[in-house]
MARVONU-895027 format. One line per field, with one value per residue (C-alpha): residue number from 1; x, y, z. Coordinates in Angstrom, 2 decimals, m for minus. Example, Ala and Ser with C-alpha at 12.3 -4.5 7.8 and 13.67 -1.06 7.14 Angstrom:
<pts>
i <- 1	2;
east <- 12.30	13.67;
north <- m4.50	m1.06;
up <- 7.80	7.14;
</pts>
This chain:
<pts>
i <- 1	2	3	4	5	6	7	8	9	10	11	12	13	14	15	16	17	18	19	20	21	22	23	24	25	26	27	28	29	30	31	32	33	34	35	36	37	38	39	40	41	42	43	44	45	46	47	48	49	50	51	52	53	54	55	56	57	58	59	60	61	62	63	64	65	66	67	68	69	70	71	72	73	74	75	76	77	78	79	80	81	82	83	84	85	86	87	88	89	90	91	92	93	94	95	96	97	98	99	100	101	102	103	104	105	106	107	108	109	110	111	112	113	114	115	116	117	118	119	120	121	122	123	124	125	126	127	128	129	130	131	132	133	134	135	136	137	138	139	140	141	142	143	144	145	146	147	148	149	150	151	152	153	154	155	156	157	158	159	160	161	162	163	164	165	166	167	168	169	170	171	172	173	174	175	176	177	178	179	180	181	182	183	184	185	186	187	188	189	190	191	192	193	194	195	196	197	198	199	200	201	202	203	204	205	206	207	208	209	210	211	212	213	214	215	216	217	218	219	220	221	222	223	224	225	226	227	228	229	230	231	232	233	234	235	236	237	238	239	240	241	242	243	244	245	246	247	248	249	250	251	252	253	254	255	256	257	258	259	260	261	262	263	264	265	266	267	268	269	270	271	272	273	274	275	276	277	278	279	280	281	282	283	284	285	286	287	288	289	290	291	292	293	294	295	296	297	298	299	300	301	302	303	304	305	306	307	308	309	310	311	312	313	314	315	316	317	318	319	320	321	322	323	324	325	326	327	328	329	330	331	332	333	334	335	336	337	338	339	340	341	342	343	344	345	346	347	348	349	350	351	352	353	354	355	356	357	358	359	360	361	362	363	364	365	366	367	368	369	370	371	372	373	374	375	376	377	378	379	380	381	382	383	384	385	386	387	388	389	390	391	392	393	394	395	396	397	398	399	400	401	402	403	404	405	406	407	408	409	410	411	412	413	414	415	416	417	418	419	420	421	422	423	424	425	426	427	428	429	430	431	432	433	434	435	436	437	438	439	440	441	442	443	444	445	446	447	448	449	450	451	452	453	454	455	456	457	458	459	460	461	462	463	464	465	466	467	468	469	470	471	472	473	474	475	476	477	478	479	480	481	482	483	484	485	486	487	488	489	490	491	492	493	494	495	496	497	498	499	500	501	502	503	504	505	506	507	508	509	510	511	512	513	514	515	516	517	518	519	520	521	522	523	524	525	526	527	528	529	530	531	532	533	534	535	536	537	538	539	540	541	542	543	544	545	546	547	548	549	550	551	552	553	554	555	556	557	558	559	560	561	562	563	564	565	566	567	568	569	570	571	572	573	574	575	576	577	578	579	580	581	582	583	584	585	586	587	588	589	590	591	592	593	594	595	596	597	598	599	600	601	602	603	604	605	606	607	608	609	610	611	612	613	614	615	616	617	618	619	620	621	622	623	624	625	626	627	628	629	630	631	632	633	634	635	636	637	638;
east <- m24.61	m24.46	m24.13	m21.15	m19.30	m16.31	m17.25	m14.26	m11.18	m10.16	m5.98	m5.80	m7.45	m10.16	m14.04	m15.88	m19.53	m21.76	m23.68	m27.57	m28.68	m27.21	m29.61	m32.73	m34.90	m37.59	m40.18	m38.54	m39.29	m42.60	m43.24	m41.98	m42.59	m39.40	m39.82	m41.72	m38.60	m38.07	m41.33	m41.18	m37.53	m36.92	m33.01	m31.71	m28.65	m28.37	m26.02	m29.03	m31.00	m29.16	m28.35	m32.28	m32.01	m28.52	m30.61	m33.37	m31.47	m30.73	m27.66	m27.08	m27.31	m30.59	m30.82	m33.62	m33.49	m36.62	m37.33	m37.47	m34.23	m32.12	m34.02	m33.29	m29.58	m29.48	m30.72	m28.28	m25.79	m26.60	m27.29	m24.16	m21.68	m19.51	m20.39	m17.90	m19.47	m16.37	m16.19	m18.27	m17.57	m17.02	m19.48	m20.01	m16.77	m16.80	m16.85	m14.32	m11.49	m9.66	m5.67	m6.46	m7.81	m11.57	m13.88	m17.62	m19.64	m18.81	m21.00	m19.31	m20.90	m24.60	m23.98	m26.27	m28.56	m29.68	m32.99	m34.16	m32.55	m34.40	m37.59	m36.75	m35.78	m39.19	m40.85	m39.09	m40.91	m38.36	m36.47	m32.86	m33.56	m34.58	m31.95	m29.02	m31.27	m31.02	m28.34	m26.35	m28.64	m27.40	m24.10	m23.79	m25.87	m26.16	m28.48	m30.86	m30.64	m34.18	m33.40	m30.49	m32.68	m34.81	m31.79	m30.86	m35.06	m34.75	m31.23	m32.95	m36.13	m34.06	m32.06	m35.37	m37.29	m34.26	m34.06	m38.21	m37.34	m39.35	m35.62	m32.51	m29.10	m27.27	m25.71	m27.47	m28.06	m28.82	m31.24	m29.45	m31.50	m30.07	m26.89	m24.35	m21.88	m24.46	m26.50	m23.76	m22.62	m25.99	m26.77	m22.73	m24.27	m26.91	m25.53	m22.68	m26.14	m26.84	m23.88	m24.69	m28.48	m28.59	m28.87	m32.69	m34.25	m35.70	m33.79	m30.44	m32.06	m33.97	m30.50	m29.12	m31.72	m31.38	m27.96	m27.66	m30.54	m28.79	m25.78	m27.76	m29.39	m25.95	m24.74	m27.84	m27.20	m23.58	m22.49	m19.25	m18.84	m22.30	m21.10	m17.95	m19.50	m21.99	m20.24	m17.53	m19.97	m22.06	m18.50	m17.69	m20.62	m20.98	m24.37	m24.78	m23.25	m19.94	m19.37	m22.74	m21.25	m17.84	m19.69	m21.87	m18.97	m16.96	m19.84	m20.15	m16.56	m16.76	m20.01	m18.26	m17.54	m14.16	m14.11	m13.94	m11.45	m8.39	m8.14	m11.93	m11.21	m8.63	m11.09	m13.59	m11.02	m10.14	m13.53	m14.63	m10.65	m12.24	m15.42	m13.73	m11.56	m13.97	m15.76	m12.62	m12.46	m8.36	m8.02	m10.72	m9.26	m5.97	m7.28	m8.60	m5.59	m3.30	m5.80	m5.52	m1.77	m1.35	m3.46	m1.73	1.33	m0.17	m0.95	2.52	3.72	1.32	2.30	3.96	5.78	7.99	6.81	4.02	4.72	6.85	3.82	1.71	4.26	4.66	1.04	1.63	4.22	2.06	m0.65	1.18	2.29	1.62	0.06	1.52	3.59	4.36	8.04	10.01	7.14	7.76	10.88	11.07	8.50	11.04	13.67	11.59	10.56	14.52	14.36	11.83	12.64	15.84	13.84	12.40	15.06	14.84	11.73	12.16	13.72	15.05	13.92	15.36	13.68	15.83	16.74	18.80	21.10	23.34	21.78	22.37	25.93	27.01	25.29	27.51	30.71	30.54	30.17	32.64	34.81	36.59	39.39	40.89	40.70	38.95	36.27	35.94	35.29	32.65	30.80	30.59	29.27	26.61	25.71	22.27	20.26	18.17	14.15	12.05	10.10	7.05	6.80	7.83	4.57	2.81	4.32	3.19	m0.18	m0.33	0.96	m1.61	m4.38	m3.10	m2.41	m4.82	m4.62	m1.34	m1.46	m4.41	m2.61	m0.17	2.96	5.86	9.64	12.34	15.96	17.95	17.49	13.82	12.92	10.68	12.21	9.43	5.16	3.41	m0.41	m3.03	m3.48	m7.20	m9.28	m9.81	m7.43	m5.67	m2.98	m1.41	2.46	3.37	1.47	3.86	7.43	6.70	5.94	8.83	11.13	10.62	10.61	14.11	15.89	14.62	15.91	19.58	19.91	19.74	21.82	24.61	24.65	24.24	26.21	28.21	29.89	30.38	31.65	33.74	35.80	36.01	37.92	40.03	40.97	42.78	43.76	45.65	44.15	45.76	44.27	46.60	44.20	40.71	42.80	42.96	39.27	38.24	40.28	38.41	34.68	32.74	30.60	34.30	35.57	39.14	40.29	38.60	39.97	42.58	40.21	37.39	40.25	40.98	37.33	36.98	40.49	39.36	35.94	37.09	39.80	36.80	38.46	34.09	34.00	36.37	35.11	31.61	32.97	34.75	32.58	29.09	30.25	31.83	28.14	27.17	30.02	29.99	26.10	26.55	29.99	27.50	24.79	26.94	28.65	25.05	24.46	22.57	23.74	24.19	24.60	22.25	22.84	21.50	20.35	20.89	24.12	25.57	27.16	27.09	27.02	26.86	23.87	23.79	22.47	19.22	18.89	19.49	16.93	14.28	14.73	16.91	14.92	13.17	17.36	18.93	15.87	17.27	20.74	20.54	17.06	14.74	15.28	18.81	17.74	15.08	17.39	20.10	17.06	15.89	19.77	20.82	18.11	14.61	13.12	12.12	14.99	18.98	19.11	23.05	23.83	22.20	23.55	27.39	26.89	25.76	27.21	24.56	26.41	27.25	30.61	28.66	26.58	29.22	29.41	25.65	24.01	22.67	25.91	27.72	24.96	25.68	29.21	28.17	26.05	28.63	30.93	28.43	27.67	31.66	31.62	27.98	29.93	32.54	30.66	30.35	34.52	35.59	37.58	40.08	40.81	44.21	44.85	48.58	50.61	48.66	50.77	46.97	45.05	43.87	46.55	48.55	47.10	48.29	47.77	49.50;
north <- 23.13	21.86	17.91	18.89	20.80	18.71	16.90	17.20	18.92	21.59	23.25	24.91	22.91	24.71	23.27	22.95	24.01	21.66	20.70	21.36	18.08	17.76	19.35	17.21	15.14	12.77	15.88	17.47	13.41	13.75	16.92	15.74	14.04	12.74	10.44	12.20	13.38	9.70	8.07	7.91	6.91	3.34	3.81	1.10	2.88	5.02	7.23	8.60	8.94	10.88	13.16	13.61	15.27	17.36	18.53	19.94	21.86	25.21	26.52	28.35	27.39	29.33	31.78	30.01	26.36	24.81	20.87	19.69	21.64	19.60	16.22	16.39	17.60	14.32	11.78	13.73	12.85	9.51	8.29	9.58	8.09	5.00	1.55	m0.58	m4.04	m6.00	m4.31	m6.28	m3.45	m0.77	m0.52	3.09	5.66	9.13	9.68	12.56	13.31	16.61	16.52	18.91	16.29	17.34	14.99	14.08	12.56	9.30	6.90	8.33	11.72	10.79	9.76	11.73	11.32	7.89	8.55	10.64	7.88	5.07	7.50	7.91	3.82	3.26	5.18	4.39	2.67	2.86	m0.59	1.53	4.07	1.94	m0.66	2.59	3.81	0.95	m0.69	2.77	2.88	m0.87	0.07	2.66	1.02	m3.33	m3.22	m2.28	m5.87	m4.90	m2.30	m5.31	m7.30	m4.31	m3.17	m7.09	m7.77	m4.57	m5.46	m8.78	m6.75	m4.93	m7.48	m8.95	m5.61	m5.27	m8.77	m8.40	m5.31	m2.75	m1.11	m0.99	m0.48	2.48	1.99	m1.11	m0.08	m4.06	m4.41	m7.63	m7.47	m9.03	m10.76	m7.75	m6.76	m4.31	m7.00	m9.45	m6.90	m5.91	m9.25	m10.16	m6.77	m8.89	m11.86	m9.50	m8.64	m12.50	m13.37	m10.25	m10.76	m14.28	m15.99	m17.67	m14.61	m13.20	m10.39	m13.11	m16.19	m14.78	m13.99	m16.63	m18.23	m15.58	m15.95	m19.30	m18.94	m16.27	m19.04	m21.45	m19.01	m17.64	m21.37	m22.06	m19.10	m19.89	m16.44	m16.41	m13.59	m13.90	m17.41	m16.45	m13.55	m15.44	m18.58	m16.89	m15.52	m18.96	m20.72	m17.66	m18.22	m21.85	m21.62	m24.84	m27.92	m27.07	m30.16	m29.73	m25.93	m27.55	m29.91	m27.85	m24.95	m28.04	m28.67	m25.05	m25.19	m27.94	m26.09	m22.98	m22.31	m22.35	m18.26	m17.82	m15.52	m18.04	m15.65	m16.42	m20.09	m19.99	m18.35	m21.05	m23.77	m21.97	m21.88	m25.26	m26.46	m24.16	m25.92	m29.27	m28.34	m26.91	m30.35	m32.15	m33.77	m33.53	m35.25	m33.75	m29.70	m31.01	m32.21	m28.64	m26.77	m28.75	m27.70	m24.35	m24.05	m25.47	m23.40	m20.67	m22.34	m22.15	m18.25	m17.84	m19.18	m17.11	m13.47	m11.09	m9.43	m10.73	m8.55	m10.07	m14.00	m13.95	m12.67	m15.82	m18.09	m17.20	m17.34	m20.84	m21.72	m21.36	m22.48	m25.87	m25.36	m28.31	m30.50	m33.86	m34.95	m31.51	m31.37	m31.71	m30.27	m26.60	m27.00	m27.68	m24.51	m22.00	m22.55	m21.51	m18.96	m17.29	m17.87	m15.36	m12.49	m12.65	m10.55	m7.67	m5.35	m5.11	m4.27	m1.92	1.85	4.63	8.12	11.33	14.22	17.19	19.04	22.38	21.94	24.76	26.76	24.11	23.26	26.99	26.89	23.94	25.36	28.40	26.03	24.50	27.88	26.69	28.05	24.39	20.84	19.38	22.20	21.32	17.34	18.68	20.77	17.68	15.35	18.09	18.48	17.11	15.15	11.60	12.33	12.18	8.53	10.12	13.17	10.83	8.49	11.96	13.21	9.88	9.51	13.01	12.36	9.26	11.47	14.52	11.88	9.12	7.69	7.89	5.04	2.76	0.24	m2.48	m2.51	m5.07	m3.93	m5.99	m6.81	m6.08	m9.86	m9.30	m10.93	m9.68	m8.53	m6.42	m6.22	m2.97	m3.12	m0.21	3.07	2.49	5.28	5.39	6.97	3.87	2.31	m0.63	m0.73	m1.72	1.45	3.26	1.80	2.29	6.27	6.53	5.09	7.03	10.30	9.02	8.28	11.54	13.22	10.86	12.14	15.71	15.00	12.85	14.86	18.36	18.57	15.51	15.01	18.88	19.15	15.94	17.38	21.00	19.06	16.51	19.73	21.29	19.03	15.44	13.15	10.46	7.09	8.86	11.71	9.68	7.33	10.50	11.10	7.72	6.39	8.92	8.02	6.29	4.48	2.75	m0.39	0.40	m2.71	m1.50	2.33	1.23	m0.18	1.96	4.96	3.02	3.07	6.59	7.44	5.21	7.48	10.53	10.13	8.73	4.86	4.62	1.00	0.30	2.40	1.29	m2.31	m1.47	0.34	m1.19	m4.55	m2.42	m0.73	m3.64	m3.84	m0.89	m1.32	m4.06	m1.73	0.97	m1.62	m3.70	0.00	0.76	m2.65	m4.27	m8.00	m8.85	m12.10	m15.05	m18.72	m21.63	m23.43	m27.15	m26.45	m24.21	m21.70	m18.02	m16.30	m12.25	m11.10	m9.92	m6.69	m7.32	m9.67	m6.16	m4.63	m7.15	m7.93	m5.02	m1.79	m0.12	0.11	1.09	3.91	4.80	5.39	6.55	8.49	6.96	9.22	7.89	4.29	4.61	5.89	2.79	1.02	2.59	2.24	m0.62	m3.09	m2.60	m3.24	m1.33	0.83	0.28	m2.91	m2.28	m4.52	m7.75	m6.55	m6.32	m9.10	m11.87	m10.22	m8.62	m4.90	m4.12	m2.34	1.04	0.54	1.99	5.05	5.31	8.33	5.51	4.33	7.81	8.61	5.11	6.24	9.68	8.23	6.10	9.30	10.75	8.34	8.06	11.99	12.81	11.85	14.38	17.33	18.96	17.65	19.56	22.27	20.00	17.80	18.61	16.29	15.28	16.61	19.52	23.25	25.33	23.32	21.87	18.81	19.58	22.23	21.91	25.18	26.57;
up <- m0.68	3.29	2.41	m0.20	2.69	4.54	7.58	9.49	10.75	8.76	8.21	10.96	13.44	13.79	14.37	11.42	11.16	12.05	8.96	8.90	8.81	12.06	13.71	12.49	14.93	14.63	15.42	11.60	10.29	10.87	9.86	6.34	3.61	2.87	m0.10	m2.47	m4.15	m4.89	m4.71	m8.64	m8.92	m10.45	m9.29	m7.02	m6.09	m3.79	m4.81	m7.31	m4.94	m2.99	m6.07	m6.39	m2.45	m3.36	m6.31	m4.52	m1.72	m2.27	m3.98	m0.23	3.10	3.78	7.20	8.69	8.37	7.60	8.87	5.10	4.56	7.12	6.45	2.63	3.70	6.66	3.56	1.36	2.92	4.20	0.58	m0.96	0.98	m0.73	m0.31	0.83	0.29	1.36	4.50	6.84	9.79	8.10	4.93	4.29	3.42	2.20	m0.99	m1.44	0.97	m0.36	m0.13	3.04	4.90	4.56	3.85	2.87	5.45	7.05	9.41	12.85	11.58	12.31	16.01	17.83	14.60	15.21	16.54	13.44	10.85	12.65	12.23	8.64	8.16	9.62	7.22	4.43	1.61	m1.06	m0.44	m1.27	0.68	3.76	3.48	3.12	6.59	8.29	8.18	9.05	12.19	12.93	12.59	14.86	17.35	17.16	20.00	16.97	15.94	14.34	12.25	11.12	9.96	8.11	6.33	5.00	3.84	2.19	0.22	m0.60	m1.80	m4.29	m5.75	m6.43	m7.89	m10.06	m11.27	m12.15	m13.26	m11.46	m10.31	m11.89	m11.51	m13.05	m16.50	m16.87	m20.66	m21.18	m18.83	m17.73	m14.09	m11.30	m12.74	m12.20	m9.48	m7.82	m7.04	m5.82	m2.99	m1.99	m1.22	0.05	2.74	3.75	4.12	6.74	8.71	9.06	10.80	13.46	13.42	12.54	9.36	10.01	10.09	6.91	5.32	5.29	4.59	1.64	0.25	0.63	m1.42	m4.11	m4.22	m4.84	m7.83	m9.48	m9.48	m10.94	m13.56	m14.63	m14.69	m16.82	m19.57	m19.48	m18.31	m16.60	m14.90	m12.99	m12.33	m10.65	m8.89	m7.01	m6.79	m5.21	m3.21	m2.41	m1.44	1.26	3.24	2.89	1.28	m1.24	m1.21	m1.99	m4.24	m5.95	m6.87	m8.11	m10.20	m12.03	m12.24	m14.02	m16.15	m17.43	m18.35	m20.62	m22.60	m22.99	m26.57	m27.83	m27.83	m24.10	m22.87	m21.58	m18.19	m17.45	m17.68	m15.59	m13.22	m13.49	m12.83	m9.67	m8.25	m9.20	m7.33	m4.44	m4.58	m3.73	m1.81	0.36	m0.17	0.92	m2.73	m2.70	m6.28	m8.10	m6.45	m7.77	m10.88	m11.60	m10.29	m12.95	m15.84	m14.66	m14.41	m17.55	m19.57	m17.52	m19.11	m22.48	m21.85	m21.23	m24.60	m26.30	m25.07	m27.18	m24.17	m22.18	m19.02	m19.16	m20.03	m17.10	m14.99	m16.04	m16.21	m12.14	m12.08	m13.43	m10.76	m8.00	m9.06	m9.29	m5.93	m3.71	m5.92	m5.66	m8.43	m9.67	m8.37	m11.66	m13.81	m11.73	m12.05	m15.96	m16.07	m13.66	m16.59	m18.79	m16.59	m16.31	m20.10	m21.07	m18.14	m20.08	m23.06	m20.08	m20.52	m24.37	m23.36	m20.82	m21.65	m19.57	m18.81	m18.00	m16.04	m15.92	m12.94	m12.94	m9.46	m10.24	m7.39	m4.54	m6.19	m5.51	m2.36	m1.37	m2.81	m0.51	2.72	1.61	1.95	5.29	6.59	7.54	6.30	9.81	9.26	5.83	6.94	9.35	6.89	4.71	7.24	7.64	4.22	4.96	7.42	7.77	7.05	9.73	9.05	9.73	7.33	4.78	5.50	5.68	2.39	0.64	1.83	0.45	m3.01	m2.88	m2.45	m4.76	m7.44	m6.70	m10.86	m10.26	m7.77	m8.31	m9.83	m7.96	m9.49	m9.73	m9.20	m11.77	m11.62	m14.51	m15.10	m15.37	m11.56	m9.52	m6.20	m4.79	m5.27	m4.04	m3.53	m5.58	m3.65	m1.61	m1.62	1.68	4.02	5.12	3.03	2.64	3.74	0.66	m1.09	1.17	0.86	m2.86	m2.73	0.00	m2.33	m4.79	m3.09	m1.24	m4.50	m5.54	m2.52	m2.60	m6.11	m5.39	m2.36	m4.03	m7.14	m6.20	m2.42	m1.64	m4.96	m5.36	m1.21	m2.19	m5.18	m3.67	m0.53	m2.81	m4.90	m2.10	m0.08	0.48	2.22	3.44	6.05	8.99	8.52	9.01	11.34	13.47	13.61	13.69	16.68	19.33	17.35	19.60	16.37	15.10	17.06	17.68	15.73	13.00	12.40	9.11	7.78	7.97	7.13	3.72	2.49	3.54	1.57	m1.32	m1.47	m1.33	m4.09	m6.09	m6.15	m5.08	m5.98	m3.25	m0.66	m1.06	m0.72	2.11	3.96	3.63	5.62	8.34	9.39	11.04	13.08	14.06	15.03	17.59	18.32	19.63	21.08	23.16	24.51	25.90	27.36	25.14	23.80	20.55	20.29	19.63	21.61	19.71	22.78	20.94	19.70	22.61	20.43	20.29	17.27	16.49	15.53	11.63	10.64	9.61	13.04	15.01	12.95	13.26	17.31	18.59	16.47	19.69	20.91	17.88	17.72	21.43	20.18	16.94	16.58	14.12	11.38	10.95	11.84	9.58	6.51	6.67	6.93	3.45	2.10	2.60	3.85	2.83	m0.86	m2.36	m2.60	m3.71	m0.97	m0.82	1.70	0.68	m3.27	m2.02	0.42	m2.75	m5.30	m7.49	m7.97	m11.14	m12.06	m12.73	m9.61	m6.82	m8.89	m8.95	m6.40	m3.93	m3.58	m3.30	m0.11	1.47	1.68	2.57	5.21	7.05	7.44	8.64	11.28	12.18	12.36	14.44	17.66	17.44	16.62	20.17	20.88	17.14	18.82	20.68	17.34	16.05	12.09	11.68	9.05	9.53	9.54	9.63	11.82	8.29	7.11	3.76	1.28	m1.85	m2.78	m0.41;
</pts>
């Protein structure tokens, strides 16, 4: 059907069809009676109602177009988009985006349709309808300030139908009216209009008034999720007193049976510590904030896993944060806090997803077929490449919307200790994502792609070298002294780690070699120009800039040098969580023995050659090894 047909660009770039309901004017509006598919309807969401237009198009795009035929597509579509309630600017989404990048209909579709959806929000007499008409007709165009204030009198009207119950919400099996979510952001949409349109006119006034009812009447019946959804609500836009709400929020808490759920107490206790806070009541917000840390506390004690006791206990910890004469009681709770993340890695296990790498091995092995040793050192600094930064965004917003379960959740990254060194937000269904969405997929996909690397070429090219040949630091000392990215003071030691890797001592090498990047990084900077040291104006001293100093103030230059995909992969190495963080690890001691023999660790090492070798690439035929009778140093088969 036209209204289930993407919106947008398609593959190969080419321009999509312009849907039918494109085409409809205000002369098709009147020519139609639009709402007797859902004059009868007792929905108040519009998603039904647009199903009740979807369902009464035909299964084909018809040859001649008929004016109902492109109004019923136009309110189709309008009506099925999402609803964004939290999005004051930007309230209506698609609702399906394929993995292809087509999409459902958004609000920038009905541009030159504005004239025709004012006709049809005129018209309107369903209050869903004309408040979903509206308020997209305000949003593409504010000068239609009236049309604002049509779309918030018509939220308002039904939030009110539902809570007499003339309309309802979908699923509302319990018939609970106007105390659910649906109703909260309908109103929360209004309330949006009143700061654009004003909040004395009527549409946002009469929700405010609702709104703070439905806060008294949940209060009243002692239900707490209505109470936090539209105190929450009554707090953000400054509606009631806000010490009357923290009062009677208080109040509510001590009623409560016995039975209530622990994590909806907490809840309360944080609204009613918002409430005076808000109120500029500093000891009665601490007050709360105490009671609801410590029953945080108590939550903690109570959990059978340790995962998650050490998740509330941190809840705990900051929720104490700041509150006077809290100082030694945080600190008596972060012992116990190191106490039970010592009991998350009984409870966490391992798995194993097997890969068959035979192929690439061989692959690899026949590279590796070089007539000389200096040949064979080139092939294995070529043995892969640094991803481009921004097919590896593209690949993971891909993944996110291939496998959207797969990342709806935030997730917490642990230590071996149990700690938690890194939080990534839940995938949004929308095409932007947050950062931290992203580092997560990208790490993944890079230790998937370091493993294949480390374990399939650069472990395989590194024996098939060591196997015929012996290498000495007068060899590396040969190719490091003309490499423009190794100081000159620093070519023994740099040849040691490299002699240390390759005969597999990889504990040493990675030692040796992860502290020498970042000399060689201001090495390379300061040969282009650029400073790389910091003056502490008070003191008068200079001091070298560290590594992740260059990275944070000197990136656009390092991109300049280096190109960002290899800026951007050290960056993943050895700096960024989440990810193997190699520098900071070696640099405070948090490597394990096992660790420098791990496939992170093998591609660090890997990586640095690399760098050391890139330079010489175009000068390889006049390099000349020492000890070398073949134009390839000693072979010891030979």
């Amino acid at each position: 059907m036209s209204d289930e047909s993407p919106f947008g660009e398609s593959p190969d770039n080419a321009v999509p069809p312009l849907p039918p309901w494109a085409g409809a004017t205000v002369v098709d509006v009147s020519q139609v009676d639009f709402e007797e598919l859902v004059r009868r309807s007792d929905s108040a969401d519009a998603a039904e109602l647009g199903d009740l237009y979807r369902s009464a198009l035909p299964d084909t795009q018809p040859e001649s177009e008929t004016p109902a035929f492109r109004v019923h597509s136009m309110l189709a579509a309008v009506m099925g988009m999402q609803f964004k309630a939290n999005e004051p600017n930007d309230p209506f989404a698609a609702m399906v985006v394929w993995a292809d990048g087509r999409r459902s209909a958004v609000p920038a579709d009905f541009r030159g349709a504005i004239d025709a959806l004012a006709a049809l929000a005129e018209r309107a007499q369903h209050p869903a309808l004309r408040a979903r008409l509206a308020d997209l007709c305000w949003l593409l165009d504010r000068k239609r300030g009236r049309l604002g204030v049509t779309a918030a009198k018509a939220y308002v009207e039904v939030v009110s139908q539902v809570d007499a119950g003339t309309l309802k919400f979908q699923f509302d099996e319990n018939e609970t009216g106007a105390l659910r979510h649906e109703a909260r952001d309908l109103l929360k949409r209004a309330l949006f209009i009143g700061r654009g349109t004003g909040m004395d006119k009527n549409g946002p006034s009469g929700a405010q008034k609702l709104v703070v009812a439905l806060r008294k009447r949940a209060i009243e019946k002692q239900q707490t999720n209505p109470t936090l959804m539209f105190g929450r609500l009554d707090l953000h836009f400054g509606i009631s007193d806000a010490a009357e709400v923290g009062r009677e929020v208080e109040n509510l808490i001590v009623g409560l049976p016995t039975v209530t759920d622990d994590h909806t107490l907490v809840e309360l206790w944080r609204l009613s510590a918002r409430a005076y806070h808000k109120a500029k009541l500093g000891d009665e917000a601490n007050r709360c904030r105490t009671t609801a840390g410590e029953l945080l506390v108590t939550m903690a004690k109570g959990q059978p896993s340790a995962m998650l006791a050490a998740h509330t206990m941190t809840e705990a910890i900051r929720e104490l944060h700041g509150l006077p004469g809290s100082k030694d009681r945080r600190k008596e709770l972060r012992h116990l806090l190191v106490d039970i993340q010592a009991g998350i890695a009984d409870e966490m296990s391992p798995f194993a997803i097997p890969m068959n790498l035979e192929d690439i091995a061989k692959e690899v092995e026949k590279k590796m077929q070089q007539p000389t040793l200096l040949d064979k050192l080139f092939t294995f600094a070529a043995l892969s490449h640094s991803p481009d930064p921004d097919q590896l965004i593209a690949e993971a917003e891909k993944s996110i919307r291939e496998h959207p379960f797969s990342s709806l959740f935030g997730a917490s990254h642990h230590d071996r200790d149990g700690k938690v060194i890194y939080r990534s937000e839940g995938a949004d269904f929308g095409d932007a994502q947050h950062d931290s969405t992203l580092r997560q997929h990208i790490a993944r996909d890079e230790g998937l792609r370091r493993h294949i690397t480390a374990s399939a070429e650069i472990e395989v090219a590194r024996q098939s070298i060591v196997s015929r040949h012996y290498l000495s630091e007068e060899i590396f000392a040969a190719l490091l002294e003309i490499s423009p990215f190794v100081p000159q003071g620093l070519v023994m030691t740099y040849s040691h780690g490299f002699t240390c890797f390759f005969r597999g001592d990889f504990i040493s090498g990675l030692y040796i070699l992860t502290p020498l990047l970042e000399a060689s990084l201001r090495h390379v900077l300061n040969a282009h120009g650029h400073d790389v040291t910091k003056l502490d104006d008070a003191t008068k001293i200079q001091e070298d800039r560290t590594i992740s100093v260059l990275y944070e103030q000197m990136r656009p230059e390092l991109d300049s040098i280096f190109g960002t995909p290899i800026t951007t992969d050290i960056e993943n190495v050895f700096l960024k969580k989440p990810g193997p963080y190699i520098r900071h690890s070696i640099a405070h001691g948090l490597l394990h023995d096992g660790e420098p023999y791990s496939d992170d660790a093998l591609y660090a090492c890997w990586l640095i050659f690399q760098l050391c070798m890139i330079p010489l690439f175009e000068h390889r035929e006049h390099i000349r090894l020492p000890f070398d009778i073949h134009s390839g140093a000693i072979d010891e088969t030979e």
